[in-house]
LUMKE-124435 format. One record per residue (C-alpha): x, y, z. Coordinates in steps of 0.5 Angstrom, whole numbers, padded with zeros to 4 digits, always signed. Layout:
! residues N
XYZ...
This chain:
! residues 216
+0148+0015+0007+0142+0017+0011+0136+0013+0010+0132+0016+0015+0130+0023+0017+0125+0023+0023+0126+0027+0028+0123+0021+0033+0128+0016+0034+0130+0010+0029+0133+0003+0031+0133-0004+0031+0133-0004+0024+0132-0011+0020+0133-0012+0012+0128-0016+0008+0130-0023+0006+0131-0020-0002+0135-0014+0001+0130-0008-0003+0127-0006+0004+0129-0004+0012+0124-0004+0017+0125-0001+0023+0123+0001+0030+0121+0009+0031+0120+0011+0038+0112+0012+0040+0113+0015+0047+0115+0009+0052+0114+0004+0047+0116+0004+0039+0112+0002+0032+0114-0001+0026+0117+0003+0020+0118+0001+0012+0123+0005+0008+0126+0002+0001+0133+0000+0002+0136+0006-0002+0132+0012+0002+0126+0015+0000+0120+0017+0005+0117+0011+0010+0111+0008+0012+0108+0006+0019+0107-0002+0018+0101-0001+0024+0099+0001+0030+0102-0005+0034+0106-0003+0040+0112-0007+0040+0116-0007+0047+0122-0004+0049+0126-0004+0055+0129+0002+0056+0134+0004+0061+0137+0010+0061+0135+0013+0054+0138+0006+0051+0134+0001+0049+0134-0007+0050+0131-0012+0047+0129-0007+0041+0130-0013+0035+0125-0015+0030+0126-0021+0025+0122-0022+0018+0121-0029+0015+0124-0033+0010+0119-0031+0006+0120-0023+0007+0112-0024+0007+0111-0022+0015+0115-0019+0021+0115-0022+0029+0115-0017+0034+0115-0018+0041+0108-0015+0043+0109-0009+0049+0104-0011+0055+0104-0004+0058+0099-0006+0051+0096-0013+0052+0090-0012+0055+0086-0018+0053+0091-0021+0049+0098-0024+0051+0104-0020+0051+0107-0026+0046+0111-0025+0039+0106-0024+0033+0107-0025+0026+0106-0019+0023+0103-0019+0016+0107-0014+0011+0101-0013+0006+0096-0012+0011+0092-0015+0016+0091-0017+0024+0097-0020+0027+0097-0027+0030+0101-0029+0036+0106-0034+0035+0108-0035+0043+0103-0036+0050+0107-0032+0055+0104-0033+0063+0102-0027+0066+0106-0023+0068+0111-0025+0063+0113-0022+0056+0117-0024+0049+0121-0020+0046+0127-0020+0042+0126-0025+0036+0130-0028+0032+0129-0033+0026+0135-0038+0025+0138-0038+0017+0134-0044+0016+0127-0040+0018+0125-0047+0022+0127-0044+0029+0125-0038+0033+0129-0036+0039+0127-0030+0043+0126-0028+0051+0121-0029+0056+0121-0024+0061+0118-0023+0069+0116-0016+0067+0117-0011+0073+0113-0005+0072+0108-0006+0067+0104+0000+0070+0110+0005+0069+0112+0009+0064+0118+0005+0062+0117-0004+0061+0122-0006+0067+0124-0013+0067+0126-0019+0071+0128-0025+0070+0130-0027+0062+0131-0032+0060+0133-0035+0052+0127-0039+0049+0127-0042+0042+0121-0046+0038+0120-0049+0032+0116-0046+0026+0113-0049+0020+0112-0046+0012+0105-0043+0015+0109-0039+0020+0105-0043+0026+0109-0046+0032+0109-0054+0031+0112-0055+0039+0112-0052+0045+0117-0047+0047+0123-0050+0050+0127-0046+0055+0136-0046+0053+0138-0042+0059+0139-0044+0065+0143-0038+0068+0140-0030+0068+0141-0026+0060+0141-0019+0059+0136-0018+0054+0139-0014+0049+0139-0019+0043+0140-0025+0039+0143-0028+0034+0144-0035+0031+0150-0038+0029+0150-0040+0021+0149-0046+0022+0143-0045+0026+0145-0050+0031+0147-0045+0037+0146-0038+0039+0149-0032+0042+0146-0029+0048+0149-0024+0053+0149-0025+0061+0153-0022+0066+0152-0026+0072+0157-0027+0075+0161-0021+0074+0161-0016+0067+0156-0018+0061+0160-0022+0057+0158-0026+0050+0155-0033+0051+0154-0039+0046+0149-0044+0047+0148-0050+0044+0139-0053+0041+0141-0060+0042+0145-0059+0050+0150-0062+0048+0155-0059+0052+0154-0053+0057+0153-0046+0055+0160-0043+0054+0163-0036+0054+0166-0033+0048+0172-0031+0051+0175-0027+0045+0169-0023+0046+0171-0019+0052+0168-0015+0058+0161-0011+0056
């Protein structure tokens, strides 16, 4: 069933905790904006104006993932920072009811964060942290990605700083947690096609290839 009737596009949809409500990116020109419609369909309504960053290559975009809290009380977003003037092209807590967002992460210029994704438990956010290539272009071009996770107390405030999980270069194109929230699955192509990895919060033992997977 279509829930959605836009003529602009739609993705990255993400479902509240309760189940009762999806949000969504809608395209805004090289960048997106953050949409709510009631999970049986119905008219939608733009959350506000703030510019979440995409990557977009070819038409296709990356990195296009936001994640609600627990709670179902806010929505993070990666802030585009073709738009960050001022303010840091970090993840934002993004309240559902109303008011100003307020940044969870401190990227150094020229990087940005984008891609969160909160664990099953709601302790733990994991998300990119690129170089950005082109902030100045009409698409956001990156570098160098990598994964990074930090922890989140109940009031949604960071409680240390962030930790670096990879090593080897990712293609931004999403996250996920296992259930468990102990590991994350992440893709990268070096060397060779972009395939799935795994890799552990605690370093364990070294990222692994999902091999069952396969290529792309």
């Amino acid at each position: 069933r279509r829930v959605t009737n836009n003529p602009a596009d739609d993705f990255a949809p993400s479902w509240s905790p309760d189940g009762r409500r999806i949000a969504f990116l809608r395209r805004f020109g090289h960048s997106a904006r953050i949409h709510l419609t009631s999970a049986v369909g119905g008219p939608d309504s733009k959350l506000n104006d703030f510019p979440v960053g995409v990557i977009e290559v070819e038409g296709l975009f990356f990195g296009a993932q936001i994640t609600w809290s627990r709670d179902g009380r806010y929505i993070v977003a990666g802030r585009d920072p073709r738009f960050a003037e001022g303010v840091v092209a970090g993840l934002y807590l993004i309240p559902v009811q109303g008011g100003q967002p307020r940044a969870l992460t401190q990227p150094v210029h020229p990087a940005f964060d984008i891609a969160p994704a909160f664990s099953a438990d709601g302790r733990r956010l994991a998300y990119f942290e690129c170089e950005s290539l082109g902030v100045f272009l009409p698409v956001l071009l990156p570098g160098r990605c990598a994964v990074l996770t930090t922890e989140i107390d109940a009031a949604g405030v960071p409680t240390a700083a962030p930790r670096t999980l990879t090593t080897q270069p990712v293609e931004p194109s999403g996250l996920a947690w296992s259930r468990d929230s102990l590991s994350i699955i992440f893709a990268s192509g070096a060397p060779g096609p972009l395939r799935l990895w795994r890799a552990w919060l605690d370093a364990s033992r070294a990222a692994e290839r999902i091999e069952i997977a396969g290529e792309w």
